[in-house]
C-alpha positions in Angstrom: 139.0 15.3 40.5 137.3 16.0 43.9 135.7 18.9 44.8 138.2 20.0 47.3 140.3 19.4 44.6 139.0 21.3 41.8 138.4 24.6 44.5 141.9 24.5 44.7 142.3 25.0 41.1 139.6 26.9 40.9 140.6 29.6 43.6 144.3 29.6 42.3 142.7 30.5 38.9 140.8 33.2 40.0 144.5 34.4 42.3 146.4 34.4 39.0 143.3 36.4 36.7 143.7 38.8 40.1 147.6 39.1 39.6 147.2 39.6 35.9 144.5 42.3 36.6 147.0 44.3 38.9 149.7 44.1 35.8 147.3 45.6 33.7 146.2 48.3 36.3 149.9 49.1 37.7 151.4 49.0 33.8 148.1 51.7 32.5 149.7 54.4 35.5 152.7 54.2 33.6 152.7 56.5 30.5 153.4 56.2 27.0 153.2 59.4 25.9 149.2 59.6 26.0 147.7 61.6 28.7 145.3 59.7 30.9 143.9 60.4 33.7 145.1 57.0 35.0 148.6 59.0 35.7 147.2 60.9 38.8 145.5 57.5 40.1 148.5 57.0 43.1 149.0 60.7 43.5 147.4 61.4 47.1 146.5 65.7 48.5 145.8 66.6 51.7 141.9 67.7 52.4 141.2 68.5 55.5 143.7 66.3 57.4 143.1 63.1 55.1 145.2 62.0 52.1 142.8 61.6 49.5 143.1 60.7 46.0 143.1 63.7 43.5 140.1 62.3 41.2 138.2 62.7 44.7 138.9 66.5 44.9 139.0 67.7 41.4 137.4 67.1 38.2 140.2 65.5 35.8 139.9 65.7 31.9 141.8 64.7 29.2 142.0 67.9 26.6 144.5 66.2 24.1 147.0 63.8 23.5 149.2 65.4 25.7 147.2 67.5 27.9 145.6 66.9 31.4 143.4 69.5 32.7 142.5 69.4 36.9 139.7 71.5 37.8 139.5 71.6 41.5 136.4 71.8 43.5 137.4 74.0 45.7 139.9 77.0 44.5 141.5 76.4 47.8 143.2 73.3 46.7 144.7 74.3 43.7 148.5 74.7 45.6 148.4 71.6 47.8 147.0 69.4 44.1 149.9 71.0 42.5 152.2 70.7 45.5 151.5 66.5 45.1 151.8 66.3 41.8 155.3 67.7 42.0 156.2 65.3 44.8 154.3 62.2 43.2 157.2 62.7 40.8 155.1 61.3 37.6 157.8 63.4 35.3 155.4 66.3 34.8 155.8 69.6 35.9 152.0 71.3 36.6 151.4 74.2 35.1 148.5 76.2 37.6 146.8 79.4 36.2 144.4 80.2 39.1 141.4 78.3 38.5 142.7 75.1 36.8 146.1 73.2 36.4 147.5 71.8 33.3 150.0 69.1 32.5 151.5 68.8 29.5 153.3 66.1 28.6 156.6 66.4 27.0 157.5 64.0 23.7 159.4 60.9 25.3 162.9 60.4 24.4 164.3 57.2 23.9 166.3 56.7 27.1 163.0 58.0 28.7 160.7 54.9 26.6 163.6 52.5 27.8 163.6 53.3 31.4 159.5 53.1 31.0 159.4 49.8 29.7 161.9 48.7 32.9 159.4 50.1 35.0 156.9 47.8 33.2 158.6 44.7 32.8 159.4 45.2 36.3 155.5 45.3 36.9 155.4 41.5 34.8 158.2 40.4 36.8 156.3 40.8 40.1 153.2 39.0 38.1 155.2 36.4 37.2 156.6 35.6 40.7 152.9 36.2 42.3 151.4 33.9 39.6 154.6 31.0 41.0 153.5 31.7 44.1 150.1 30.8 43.9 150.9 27.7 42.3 152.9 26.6 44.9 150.7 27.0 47.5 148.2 24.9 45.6 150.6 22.2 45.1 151.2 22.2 48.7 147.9 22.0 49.3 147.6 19.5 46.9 149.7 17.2 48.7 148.7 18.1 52.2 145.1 16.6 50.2 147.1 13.3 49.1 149.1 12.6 52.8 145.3 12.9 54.1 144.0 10.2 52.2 144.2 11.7 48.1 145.4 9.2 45.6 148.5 9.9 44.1 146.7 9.9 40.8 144.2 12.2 41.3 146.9 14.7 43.0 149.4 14.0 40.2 146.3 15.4 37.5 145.6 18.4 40.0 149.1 19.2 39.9 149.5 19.1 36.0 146.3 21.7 35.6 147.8 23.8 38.2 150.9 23.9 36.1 148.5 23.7 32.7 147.0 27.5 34.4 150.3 28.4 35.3 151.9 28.1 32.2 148.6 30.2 30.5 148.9 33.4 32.9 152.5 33.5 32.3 152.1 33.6 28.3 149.5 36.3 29.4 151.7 38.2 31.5 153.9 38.1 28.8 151.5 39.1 25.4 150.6 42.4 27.7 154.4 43.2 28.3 154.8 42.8 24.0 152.4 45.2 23.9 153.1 47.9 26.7 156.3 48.0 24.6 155.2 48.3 21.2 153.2 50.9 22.7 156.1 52.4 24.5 158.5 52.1 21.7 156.2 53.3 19.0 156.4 57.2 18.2 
């Protein structure tokens, strides 16, 4: 293989450990009945005229299992962190008692677990078609390679270890979904 070869499979590598690192980052946001702090991570406030994320305002703990506690910074923010968390509509309802606001998070039912695990085999859906994608750019660029001059040997071997890394992210795309929903299902 040539080197302009292998950097194509080598950057379309690196593409697909990037799509599978955004699975496992979008899929943590979505809960399985464990408070983390990992829920608030898209919910955005308003300070001073800029959105800003809440971990940015407030200090965010995990007190139990099913407890989130959000200690603002500043007092003043306490109604505008609530106010987002109610819009962010993350299925909590935060409970604000002057100086700190708690979310407690209610036992998932079973239509609630199902439409979770949508919401995350939606998530490896999107993988999965990123992961395609990237493969077929690097096939195309793979045979842009052979019309300039690549034998059709050498691009017929790139193209079966693009497929060969393909194939591997998609079993990994898959393993994580088996276990968001064992997580999910389990009580």
């Amino acid at each position: 293989m040539t080197d302009e070869v292998a950097m194509i499979v080598e950057e379309a590598q690196d593409s697909m450990k990037k799509a599978i690192l955004h699975l496992e980052a979008e899929t943590t946001k979505i809960r399985a009945g464990k408070a983390s702090p990992s829920m608030l991570d898209g919910v955005f406030v308003e300070y001073y005229g800029a959105p800003t994320m809440i971990s940015q305002v407030a200090n965010i703990t995990v007190l139990d299992s099913k407890t989130i506690s959000i200690q603002p910074w500043e007092r003043n923010m306490l109604g505008p962190i609530d106010k987002a968390i109610l819009q962010a509509n993350i299925g909590v309802t935060p409970q604000n008692d002057g100086t700190q606001i708690r979310l407690f998070l209610p036992p998932l039912t079973e239509e609630r677990r199902k439409e979770l695990f949508k919401k995350a085999s939606a998530e490896g859906e999107q993988s999965k078609v990123a992961i395609r994608n990237i493969r077929r750019d690097a096939i195309e660029q793979v045979k842009k390679m052979q019309k300039d001059g690549l034998s059709e040997d050498a691009a017929k071997d790139a193209e079966d270890s693009i497929q060969e890394i393909t194939d591997k992210y998609i079993v990994s795309v898959e393993k994580h979904l088996q276990a968001k929903e064992k997580e999910m299902m389990s009580i």
